[in-house]
C-alpha positions as CSV (number, residue, x, y, z in Angstrom):
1,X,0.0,0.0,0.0
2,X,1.2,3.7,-0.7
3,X,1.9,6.1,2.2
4,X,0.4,9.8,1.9
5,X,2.1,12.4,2.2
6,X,0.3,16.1,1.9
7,X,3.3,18.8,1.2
8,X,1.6,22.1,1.1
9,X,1.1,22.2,-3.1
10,X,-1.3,19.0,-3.1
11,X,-2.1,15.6,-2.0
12,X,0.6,13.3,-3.2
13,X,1.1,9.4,-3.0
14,X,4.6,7.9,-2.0
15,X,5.0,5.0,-4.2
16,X,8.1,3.4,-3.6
17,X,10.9,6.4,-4.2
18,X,8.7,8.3,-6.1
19,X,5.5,10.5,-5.6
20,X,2.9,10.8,-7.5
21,X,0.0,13.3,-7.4
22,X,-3.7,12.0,-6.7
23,X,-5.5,14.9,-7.2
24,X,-4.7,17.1,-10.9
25,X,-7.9,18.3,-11.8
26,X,-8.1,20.8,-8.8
27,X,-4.3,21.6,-10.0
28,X,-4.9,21.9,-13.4
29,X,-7.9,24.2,-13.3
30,X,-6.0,26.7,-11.5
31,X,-2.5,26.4,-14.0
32,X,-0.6,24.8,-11.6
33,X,0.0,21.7,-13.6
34,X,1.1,21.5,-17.1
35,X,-0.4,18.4,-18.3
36,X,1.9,18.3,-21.6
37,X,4.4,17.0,-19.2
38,X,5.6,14.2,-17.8
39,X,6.7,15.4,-14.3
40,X,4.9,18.1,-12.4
41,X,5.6,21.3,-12.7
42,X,4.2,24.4,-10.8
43,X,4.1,28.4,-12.0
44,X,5.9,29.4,-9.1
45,X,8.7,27.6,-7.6
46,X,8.3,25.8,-4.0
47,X,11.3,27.3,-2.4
48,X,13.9,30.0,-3.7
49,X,17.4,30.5,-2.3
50,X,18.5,34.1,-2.3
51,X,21.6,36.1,-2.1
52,X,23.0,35.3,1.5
53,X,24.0,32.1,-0.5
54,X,26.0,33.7,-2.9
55,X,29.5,33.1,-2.2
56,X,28.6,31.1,0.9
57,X,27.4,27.7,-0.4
58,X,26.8,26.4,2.8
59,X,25.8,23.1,2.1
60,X,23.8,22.1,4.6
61,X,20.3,22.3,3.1
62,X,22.0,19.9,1.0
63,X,22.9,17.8,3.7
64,X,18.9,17.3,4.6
65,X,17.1,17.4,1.8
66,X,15.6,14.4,1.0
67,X,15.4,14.2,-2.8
68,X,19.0,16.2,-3.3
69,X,17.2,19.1,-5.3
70,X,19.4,21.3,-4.3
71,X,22.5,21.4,-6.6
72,X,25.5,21.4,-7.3
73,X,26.5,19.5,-4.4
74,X,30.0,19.3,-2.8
75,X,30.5,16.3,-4.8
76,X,30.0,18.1,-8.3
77,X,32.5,19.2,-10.5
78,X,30.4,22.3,-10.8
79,X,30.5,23.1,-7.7
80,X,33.3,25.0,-8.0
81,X,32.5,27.3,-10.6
82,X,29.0,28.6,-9.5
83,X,28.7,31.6,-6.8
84,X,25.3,30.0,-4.9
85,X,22.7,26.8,-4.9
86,X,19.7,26.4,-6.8
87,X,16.6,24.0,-6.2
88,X,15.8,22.4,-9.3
89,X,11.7,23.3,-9.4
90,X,11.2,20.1,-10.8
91,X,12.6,18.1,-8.7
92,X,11.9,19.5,-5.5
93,X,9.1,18.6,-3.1
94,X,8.1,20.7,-1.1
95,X,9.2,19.6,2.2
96,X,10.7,22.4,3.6
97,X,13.3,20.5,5.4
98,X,16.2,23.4,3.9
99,X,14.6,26.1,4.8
100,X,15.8,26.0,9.0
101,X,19.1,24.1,8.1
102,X,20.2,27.3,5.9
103,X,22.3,29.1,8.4
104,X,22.3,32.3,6.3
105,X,18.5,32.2,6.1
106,X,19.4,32.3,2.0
107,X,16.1,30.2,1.2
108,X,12.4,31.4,0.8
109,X,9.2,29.8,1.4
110,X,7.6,31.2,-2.0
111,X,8.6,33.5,-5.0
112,X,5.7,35.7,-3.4
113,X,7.7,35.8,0.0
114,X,10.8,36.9,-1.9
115,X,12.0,40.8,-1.2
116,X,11.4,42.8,-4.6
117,X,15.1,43.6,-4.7
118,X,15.7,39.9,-4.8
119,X,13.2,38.8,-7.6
120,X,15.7,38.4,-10.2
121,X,17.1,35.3,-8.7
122,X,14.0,33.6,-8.7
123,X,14.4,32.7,-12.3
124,X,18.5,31.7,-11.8
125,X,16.6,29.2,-9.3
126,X,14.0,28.7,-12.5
127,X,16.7,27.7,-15.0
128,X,19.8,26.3,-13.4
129,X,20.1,22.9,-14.5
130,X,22.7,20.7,-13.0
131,X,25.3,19.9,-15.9
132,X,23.2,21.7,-18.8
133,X,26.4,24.3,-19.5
134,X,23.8,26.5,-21.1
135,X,21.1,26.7,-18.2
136,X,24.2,27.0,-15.8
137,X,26.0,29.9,-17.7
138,X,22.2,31.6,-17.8
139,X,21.8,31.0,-13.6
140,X,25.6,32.6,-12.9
141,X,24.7,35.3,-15.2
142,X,21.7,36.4,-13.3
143,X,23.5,36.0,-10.1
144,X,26.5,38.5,-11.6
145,X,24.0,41.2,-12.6
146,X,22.1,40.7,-9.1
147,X,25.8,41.3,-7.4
148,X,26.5,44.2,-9.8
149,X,23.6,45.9,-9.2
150,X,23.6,45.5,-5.3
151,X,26.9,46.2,-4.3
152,X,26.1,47.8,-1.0
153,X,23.7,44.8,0.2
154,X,27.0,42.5,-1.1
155,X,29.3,44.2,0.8
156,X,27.9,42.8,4.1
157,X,28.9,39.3,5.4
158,X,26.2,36.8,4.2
159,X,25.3,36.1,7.7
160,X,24.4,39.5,8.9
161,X,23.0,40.5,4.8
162,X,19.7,38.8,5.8
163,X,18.9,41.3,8.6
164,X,20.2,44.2,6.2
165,X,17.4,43.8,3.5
166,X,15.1,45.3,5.8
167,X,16.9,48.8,4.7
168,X,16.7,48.0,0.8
């Protein structure tokens, strides 16, 4: 028999490793599900991580997440080269499990709890694909012109630039 699980975006069914949603129509109606697809995939994203990340990369929202959405890990050669994490939107669940492991409080319930100032990193989150060159190249991009065009707000240690955005 299959275990529920109920993550805030729907009624899901664990079925061995995967999940699988029981209820669409209600889903569908309002555009939350694109039926021309073959995984699920939701107008907004579930969770977001921000700019306390960038050049942080503290990886332990990686460390409990139970799905490793969160990318690139430790263990990736990309790693390396990228300035902050992404959640893959697709692969996520919607657990929330990141969200009070993030020591920089870098990652956001919803794109609607997001600070304005920060919105442009909601689509690096929407686009960075672990190991797609051209998706990663797009992400880091974003991230550059959202460092470039808040150089005060990056001036301040990533674990303090949380509090800070209340005076952007």
């Amino acid at each position: 028999p299959c275990r529920e699980y109920k993550p805030r975006s729907g009624l899901w069914r664990r079925q061995g490793a995967r999940y699988t949603l029981t209820v669409l129509a209600p889903l569908r109606a309002a555009g939350l599900y694109n039926t021309g697809s073959p995984r699920r995939r939701f107008a907004s994203m579930p969770f977001i991580i921000t700019d306390p990340c960038i050049d942080t990369k503290d990886t332990a929202c990686v460390d409990v997440c139970p799905v490793d959405c969160i990318h690139p890990r430790k263990d990736e050669a990309e790693f390396a080269s990228t300035r902050m994490l992404y959640i893959h939107p697709e692969e996520c669940i919607d657990c929330g499990a990141c969200v009070p492991a993030c020591p920089v409080a870098a990652i956001y319930e919803s794109a609607d709890a997001v600070p304005s100032h920060q919105k442009d990193l909601i689509q690096a989150n929407a686009i960075y694909r672990n190991g797609d060159a051209g998706s990663m190249a797009q992400a880091e991009a974003l991230v550059k012109a959202h460092v470039d065009g808040h150089a005060e707000l990056m001036a301040i240690p990533a674990e303090e630039r949380q509090a800070a955005h209340a005076k952007f």
